[in-house]
NUMILO-996762 format. One record per residue (C-alpha): residue number from 1; x, y, z. Coordinates in steps of 0.05 Angstrom, whole numbers. Layout:
BEGIN
num  X  Y  Z
NUM  X  Y  Z
...
END
This chain:
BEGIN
num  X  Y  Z
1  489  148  -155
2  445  90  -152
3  413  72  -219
4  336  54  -218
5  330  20  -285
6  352  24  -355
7  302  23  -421
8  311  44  -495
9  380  60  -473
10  371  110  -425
11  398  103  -360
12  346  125  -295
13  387  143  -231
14  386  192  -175
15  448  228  -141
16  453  204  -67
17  480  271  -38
18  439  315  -76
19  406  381  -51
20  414  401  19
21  368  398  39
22  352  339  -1
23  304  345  -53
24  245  309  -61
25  223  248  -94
26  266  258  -160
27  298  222  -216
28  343  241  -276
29  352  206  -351
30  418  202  -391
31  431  182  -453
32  487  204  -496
33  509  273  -462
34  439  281  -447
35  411  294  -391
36  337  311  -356
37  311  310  -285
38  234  291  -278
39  196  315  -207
40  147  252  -190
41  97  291  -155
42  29  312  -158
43  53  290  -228
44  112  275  -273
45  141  330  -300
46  202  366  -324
47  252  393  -273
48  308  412  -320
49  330  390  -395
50  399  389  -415
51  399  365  -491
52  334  328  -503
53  287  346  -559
54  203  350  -551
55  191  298  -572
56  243  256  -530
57  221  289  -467
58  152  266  -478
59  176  193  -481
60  216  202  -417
61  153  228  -382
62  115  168  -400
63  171  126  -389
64  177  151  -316
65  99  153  -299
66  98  76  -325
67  153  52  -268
68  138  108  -213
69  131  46  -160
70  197  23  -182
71  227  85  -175
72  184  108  -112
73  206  44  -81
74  277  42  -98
75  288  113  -63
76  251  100  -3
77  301  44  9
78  363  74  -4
79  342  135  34
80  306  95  93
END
């Protein structure tokens, strides 16, 4: 499960055998039994939410819009 970056203590990762077929351009947040999966495209947005409040969840969104290259690039080379 390679992990993409951390920040504010959440940890940004995606599964490497996940979905078959895979799934698309994807990545998940954790944080203290916590968990949320954001789609990347045509925009970020929630995928599923497993403990995270409102207000949280809109952090994470911004969070993953502001490093979508980072995370864009980092799959394409692991999955390349």
């Amino acid at each position: 499960m390679p992990e993409v970056f951390r920040e504010r203590g959440f940890r940004f990762f995606f599964y490497a055998n996940e979905g078959d077929p895979p799934e698309p351009l994807h990545i998940h947040a954790y944080k203290a039994g916590s968990e949320a999966k954001f789609w990347l495209h045509p925009q970020v947005q929630v995928a599923y939410n497993r403990g995270y409040d409102a207000r949280t969840l809109n952090l994470l969104i911004q969070i993953v819009d502001a490093n979508r290259g980072l995370i864009e690039r980092t799959w394409n080379e692991f999955f390349s």
